[in-house]
C-alpha positions in Angstrom: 152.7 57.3 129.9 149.9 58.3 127.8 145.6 58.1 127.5 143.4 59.1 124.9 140.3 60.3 126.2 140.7 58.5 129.9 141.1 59.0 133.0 144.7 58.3 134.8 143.7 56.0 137.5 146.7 54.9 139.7 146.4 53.3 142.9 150.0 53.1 145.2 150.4 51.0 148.1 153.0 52.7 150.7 153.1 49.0 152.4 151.7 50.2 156.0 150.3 53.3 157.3 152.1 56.5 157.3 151.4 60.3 157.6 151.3 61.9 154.4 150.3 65.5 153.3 150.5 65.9 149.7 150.3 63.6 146.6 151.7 65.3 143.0 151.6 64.6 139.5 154.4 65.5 136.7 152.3 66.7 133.7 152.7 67.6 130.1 150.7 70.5 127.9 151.6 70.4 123.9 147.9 71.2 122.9 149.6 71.2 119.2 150.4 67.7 119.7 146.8 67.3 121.2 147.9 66.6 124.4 146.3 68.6 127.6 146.2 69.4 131.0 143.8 67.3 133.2 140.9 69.0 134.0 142.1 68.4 137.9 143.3 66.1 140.2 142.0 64.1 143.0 143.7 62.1 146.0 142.1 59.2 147.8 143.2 57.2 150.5 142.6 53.6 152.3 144.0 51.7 155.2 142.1 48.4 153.6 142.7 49.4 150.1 139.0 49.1 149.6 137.3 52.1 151.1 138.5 55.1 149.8 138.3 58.8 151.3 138.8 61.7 149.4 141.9 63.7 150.9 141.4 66.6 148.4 141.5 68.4 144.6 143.4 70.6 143.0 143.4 72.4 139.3 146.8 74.4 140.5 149.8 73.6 138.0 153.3 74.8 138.7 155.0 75.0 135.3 158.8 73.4 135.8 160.0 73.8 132.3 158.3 75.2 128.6 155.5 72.6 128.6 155.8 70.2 132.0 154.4 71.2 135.1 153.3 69.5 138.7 149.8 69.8 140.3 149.9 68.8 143.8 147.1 68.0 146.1 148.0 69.2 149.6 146.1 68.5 152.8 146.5 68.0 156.6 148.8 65.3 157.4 147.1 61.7 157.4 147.3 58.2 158.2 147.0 56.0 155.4 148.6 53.0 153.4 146.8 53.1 149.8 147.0 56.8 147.6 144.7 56.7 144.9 145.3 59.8 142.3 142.9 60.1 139.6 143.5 62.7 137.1 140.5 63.5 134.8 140.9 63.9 131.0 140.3 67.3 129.5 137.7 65.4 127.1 137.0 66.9 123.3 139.6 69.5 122.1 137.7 72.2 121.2 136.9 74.2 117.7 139.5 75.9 116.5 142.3 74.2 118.1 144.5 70.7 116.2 142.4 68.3 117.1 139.3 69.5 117.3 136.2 67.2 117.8 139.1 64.9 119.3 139.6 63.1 122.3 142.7 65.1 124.3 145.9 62.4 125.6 146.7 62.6 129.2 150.5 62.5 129.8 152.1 61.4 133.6 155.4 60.7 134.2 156.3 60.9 137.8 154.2 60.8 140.7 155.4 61.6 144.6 153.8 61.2 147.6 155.0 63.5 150.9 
């Protein structure tokens, strides 16, 4: 799936409460095609699905093939039924690059929670 210029925002209910240490995104980078890397990415969790606590950040990518990669937000284990991930568009491509003065897309493809 793709944005232009948003924020991913995806909210994932487990169905009860379970220990989980890391949430992770599958990402794409073809700045050509003006398409970039979120600027980072943030999960949240909920037992009620309304109050949300951040569970941590992470700007680390792990590149799995020429132009897809992972970034995966790890933390102490935790008990919680609702994940949200928020990944944060890269905003206006800059000067010299396609695109410039542009809004950036955001792709996802894949996301897993452990």
């Amino acid at each position: 799936m793709g944005w232009v210029g948003d924020d991913l925002e995806a909210t994932i209910d487990l169905g009860k409460n379970q220990a989980i240490s890391s949430v992770g995104m599958h990402t794409l980078e073809q700045n050509g095609s003006w398409i970039y890397l979120p600027k980072y990415v943030e999960a949240m969790g909920s037992t009620d699905g309304i109050n949300f606590t951040s569970l941590g950040r992470s700007t680390e990518f792990k590149t799995d093939t020429l132009t897809m990669c992972w970034i995966t937000v790890t933390f102490p284990p935790t008990n919680t039924r609702y994940i949200k991930l928020t990944a944060k568009n890269y905003g206006e491509i800059p000067d010299g690059q396609a695109g410039a003065g542009n809004k950036a897309w955001l792709f996802a493809d894949e996301i897993r929670v452990f």
